[in-house]
C-alpha positions as CSV (number, residue, x, y, z in Angstrom):
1,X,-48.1,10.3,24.8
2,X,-47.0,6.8,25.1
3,X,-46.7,6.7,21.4
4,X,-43.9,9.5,22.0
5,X,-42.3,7.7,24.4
6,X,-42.0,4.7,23.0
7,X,-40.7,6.6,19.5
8,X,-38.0,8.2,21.7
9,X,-37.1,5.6,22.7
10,X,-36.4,3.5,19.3
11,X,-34.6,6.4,18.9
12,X,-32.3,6.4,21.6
13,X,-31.7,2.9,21.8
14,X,-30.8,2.9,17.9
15,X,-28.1,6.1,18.8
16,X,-26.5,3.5,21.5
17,X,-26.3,0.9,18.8
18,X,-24.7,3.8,16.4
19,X,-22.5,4.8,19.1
20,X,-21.3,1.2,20.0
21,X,-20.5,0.0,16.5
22,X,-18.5,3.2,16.0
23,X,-16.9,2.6,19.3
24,X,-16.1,-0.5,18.0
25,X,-15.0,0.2,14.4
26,X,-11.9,-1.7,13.5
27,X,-8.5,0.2,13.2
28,X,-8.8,0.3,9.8
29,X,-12.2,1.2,9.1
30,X,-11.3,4.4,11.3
31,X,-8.2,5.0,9.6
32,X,-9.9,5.2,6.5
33,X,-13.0,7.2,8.0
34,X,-10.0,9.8,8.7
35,X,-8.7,9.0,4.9
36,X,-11.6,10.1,3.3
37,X,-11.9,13.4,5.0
38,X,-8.3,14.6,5.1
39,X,-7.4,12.9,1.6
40,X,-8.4,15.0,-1.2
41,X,-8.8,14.0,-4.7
42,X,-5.6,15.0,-6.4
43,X,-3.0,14.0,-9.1
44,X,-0.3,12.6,-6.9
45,X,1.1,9.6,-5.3
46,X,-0.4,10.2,-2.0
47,X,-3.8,10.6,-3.8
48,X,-3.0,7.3,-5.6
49,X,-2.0,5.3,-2.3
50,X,-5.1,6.9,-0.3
51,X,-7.4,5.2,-3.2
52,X,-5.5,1.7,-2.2
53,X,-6.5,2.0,1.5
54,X,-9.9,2.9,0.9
55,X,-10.4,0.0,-1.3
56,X,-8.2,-2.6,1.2
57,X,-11.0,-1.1,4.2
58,X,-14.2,-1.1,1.8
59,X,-14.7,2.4,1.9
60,X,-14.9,3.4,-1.6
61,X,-18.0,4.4,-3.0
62,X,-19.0,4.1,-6.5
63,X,-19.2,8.3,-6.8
64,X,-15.8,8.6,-4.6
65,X,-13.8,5.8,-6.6
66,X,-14.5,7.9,-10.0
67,X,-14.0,11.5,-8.6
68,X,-10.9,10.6,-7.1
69,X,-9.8,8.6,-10.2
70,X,-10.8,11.0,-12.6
71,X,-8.3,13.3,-10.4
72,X,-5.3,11.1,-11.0
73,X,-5.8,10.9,-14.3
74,X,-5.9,14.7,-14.9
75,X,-2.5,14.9,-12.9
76,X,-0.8,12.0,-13.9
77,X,1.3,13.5,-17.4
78,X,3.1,16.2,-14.6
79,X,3.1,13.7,-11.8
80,X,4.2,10.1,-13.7
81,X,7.6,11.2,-14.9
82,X,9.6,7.7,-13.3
83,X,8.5,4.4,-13.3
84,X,7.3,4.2,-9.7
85,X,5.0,7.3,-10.1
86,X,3.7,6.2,-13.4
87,X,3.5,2.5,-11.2
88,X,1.3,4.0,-8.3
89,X,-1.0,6.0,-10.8
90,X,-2.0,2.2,-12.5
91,X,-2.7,1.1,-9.3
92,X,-4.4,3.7,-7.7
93,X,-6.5,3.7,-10.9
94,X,-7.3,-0.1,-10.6
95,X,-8.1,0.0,-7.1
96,X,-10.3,2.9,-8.5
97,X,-12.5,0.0,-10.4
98,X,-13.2,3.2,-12.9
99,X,-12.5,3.0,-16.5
100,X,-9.3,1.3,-18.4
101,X,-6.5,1.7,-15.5
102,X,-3.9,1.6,-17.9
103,X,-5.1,5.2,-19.3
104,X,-4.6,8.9,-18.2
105,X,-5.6,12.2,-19.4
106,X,-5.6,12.8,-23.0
107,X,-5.2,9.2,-24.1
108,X,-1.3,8.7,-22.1
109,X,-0.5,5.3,-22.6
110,X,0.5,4.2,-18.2
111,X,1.4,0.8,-19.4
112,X,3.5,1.9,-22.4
113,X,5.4,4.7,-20.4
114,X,6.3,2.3,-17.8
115,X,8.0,-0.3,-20.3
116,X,9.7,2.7,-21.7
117,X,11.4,2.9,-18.3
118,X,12.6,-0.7,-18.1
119,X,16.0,-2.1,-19.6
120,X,17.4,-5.8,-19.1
121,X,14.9,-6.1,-16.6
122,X,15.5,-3.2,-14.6
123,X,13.0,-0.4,-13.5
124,X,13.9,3.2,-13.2
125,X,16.6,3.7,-10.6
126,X,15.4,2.9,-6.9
127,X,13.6,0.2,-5.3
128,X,10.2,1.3,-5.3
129,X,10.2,1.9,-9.3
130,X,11.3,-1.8,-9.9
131,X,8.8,-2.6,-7.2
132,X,6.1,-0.5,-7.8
133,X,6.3,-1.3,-12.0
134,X,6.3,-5.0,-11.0
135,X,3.1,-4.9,-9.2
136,X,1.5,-3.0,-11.9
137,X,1.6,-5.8,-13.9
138,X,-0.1,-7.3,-11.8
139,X,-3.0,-5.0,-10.9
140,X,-3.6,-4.8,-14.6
141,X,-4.6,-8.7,-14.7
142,X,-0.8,-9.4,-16.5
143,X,2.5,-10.9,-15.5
144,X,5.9,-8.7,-14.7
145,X,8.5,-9.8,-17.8
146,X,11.0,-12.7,-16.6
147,X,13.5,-10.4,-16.7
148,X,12.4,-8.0,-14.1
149,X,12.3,-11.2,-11.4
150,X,15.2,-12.4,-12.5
151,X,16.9,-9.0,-12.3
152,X,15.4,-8.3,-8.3
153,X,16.1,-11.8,-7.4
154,X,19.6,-11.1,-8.2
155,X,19.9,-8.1,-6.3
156,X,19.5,-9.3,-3.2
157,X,22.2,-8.5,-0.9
158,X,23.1,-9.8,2.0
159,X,20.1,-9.8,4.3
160,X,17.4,-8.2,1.9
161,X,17.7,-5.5,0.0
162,X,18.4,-2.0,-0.1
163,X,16.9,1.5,-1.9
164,X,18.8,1.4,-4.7
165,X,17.9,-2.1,-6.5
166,X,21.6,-3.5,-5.8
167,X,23.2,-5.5,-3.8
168,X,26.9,-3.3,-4.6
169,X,24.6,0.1,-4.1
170,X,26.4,1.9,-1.1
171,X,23.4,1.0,0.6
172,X,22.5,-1.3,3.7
173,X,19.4,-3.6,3.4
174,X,16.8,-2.2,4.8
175,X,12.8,-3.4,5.9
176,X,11.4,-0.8,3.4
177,X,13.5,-1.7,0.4
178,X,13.2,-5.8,1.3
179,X,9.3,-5.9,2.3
180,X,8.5,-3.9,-0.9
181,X,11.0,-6.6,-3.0
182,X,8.6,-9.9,-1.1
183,X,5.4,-8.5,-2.1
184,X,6.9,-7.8,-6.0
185,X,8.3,-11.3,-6.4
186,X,5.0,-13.2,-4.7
187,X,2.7,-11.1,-6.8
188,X,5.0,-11.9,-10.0
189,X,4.7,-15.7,-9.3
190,X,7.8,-16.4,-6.8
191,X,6.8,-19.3,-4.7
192,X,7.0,-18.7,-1.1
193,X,9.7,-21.3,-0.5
194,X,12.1,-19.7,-2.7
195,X,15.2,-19.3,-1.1
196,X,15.8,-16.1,-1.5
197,X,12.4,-14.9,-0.2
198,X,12.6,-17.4,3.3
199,X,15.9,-15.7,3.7
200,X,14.8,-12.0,3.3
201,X,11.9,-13.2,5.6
202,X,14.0,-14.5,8.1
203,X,16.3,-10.9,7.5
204,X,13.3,-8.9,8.1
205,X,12.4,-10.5,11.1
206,X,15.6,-10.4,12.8
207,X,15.7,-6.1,12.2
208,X,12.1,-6.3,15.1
209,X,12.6,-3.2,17.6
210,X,11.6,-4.0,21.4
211,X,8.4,-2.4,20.9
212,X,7.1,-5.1,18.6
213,X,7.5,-3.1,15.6
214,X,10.1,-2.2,12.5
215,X,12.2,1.1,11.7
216,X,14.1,2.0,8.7
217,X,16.9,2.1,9.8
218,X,17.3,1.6,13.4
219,X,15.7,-0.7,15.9
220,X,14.9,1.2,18.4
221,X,11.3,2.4,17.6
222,X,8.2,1.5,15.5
223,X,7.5,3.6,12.5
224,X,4.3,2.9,11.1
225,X,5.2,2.8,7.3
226,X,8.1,0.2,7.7
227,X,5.8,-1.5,10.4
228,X,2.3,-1.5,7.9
229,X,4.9,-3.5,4.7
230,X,6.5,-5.5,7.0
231,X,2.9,-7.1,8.2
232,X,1.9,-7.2,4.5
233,X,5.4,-8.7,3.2
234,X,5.0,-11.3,5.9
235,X,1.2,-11.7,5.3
236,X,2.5,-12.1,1.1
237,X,4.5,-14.7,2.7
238,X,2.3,-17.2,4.7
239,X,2.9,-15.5,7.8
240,X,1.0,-13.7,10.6
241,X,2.6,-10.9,12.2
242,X,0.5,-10.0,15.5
243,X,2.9,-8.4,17.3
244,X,3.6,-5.8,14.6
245,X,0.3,-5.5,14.4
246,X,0.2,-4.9,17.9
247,X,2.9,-2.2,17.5
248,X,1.2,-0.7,14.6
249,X,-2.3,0.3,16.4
250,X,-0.5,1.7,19.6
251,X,0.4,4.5,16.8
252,X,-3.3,5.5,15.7
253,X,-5.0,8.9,17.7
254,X,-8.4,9.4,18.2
255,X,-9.7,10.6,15.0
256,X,-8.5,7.1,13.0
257,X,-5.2,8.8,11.6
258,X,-1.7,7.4,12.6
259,X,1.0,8.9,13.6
260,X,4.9,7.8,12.1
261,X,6.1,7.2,16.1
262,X,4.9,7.7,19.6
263,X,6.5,10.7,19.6
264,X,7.2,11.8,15.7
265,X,4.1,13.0,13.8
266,X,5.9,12.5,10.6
267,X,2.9,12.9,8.0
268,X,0.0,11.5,9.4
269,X,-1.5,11.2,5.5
270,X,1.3,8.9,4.0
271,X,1.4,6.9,7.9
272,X,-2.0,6.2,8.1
273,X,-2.1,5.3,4.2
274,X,0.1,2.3,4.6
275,X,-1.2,1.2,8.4
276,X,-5.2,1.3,6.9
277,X,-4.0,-1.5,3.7
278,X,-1.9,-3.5,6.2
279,X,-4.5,-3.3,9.2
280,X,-7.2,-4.1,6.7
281,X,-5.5,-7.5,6.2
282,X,-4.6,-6.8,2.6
283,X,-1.5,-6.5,0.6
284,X,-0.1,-4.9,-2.2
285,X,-1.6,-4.6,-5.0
286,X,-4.5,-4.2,-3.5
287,X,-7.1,-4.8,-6.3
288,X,-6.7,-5.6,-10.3
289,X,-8.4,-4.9,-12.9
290,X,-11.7,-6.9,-13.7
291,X,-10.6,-7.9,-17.3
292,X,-7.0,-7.8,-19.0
293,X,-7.7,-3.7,-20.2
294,X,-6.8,-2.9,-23.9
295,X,-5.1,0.2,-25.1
296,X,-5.8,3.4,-24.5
């Protein structure tokens, strides 16, 4: 009898220890406890990005990393038709850690398509292939060309920059478009007292809603996405955002997924994505390959 009791209660007293450390799981770890549930293996970008955040919150397992990678490379010919897709596909695959992340489904050539893409230095059409493509390069243990720094240094507009790659683009400067163009140009080899990236910072800073956190394009509110590459931009830069970090955790629910505002669901997949890598203290790329990988 008293070896009963004393058994239930090792028993009990380890479920209070379980219960605790759940209770006091980081933000991230429970946004990518939510991740791994609700994020299926697929082909896609979203599939690609969700591999990123459960690398940056170590919550990739051997088995997962390779059932999830072997996924995007089944989908990548139909999903990697621009140079951001075919981007997010090499480094979803490197944050994978399984096999050549350079390589897709029957022998496609990631590296190769994306240099197709590229002229004078330019990626594709938007910010996030020039962006996206420059990180790559990166994540596969390489540098971006000259060209394509010199090209996005150059396109800097007035504060940042804007979707479409150009300072002359229609378009105003927004925290997406400039946050994504810091963490290309540091991960290329930019110094973080280049001009034009302490200006952009400075930019970026300045666009801060009330509530602590960034918007697209407004300042009214905190949207997670803008929020999460702000924090990682700045982090890319030297700096340590608290209060949009602050701002980003009022937007995760009980289960560990975030919401895009307090009072917008927006897609709780692609929110909580981009708040797990930033919360996780990690920026993009998240991970490169071990070794310089050889063709396909």
């Amino acid at each position: 009898m008293i070896r009963l009791l004393l058994t239930l209660s090792i028993v009990a007293t380890l479920g209070f220890v379980v219960a605790v450390t759940a209770a006091h799981a980081s933000p991230a770890s429970q946004g990518a406890a939510w991740l791994a549930k609700a994020s299926p293996a697929r082909g896609d970008g979203t599939a690609a990005d969700t591999l990123m955040a459960l690398r940056a919150a170590n919550r990739l397992g051997r088995a997962d990393a390779a059932r999830r990678a072997a996924a995007l490379r089944r989908g990548a010919p139909r999903y990697a038709t621009t140079a951001g897709a075919t981007a997010k596909v090499i480094l979803g695959l490197a944050a994978s850690g399984s096999g050549n992340p350079r390589c897709a489904a029957g022998r496609m050539d990631l590296l190769g398509r994306l240099q197709k893409t590229g002229r004078r230095g330019r990626y594709g059409n938007t910010i996030f292939d020039q962006t996206l493509g420059m990180m790559a390069w990166r994540a596969l243990r390489s540098k971006a060309p000259s060209s394509t720094v010199r090209m996005l240094l150059g396109a800097r507009g007035s504060g940042g920059w804007n979707f479409n790659v150009t300072a002359r683009g229609g378009r105003r400067d927004d925290v997406t478009s400039t946050a994504m163009a810091i963490m290309a140009l540091r991960t290329s080899g930019v110094s973080a007292r280049n001009g034009h990236l302490r200006g952009a910072l400075r930019w970026m800073l300045s666009q801060r809603a009330p509530s602590g956190g960034f918007a697209q394009d407004r300042r009214d509110r905190t949207e997670a996405n803008p929020t999460a590459l702000a924090i990682e931009a700045a982090r890319a830069m030297g700096y340590r955002d608290s209060r949009a970090t602050r701002a980003l955790r009022t937007l995760q629910r009980g289960d560990g997924s975030f919401l895009f505002t307090r009072t917008d669901t927006g897609s709780r997949l692609l929110a909580t994505n981009d708040a797990v890598i930033a919360l996780a203290g990690r920026t993009l790329p998240v991970a490169a390959a071990r070794a310089r990988p050889g063709r396909c």
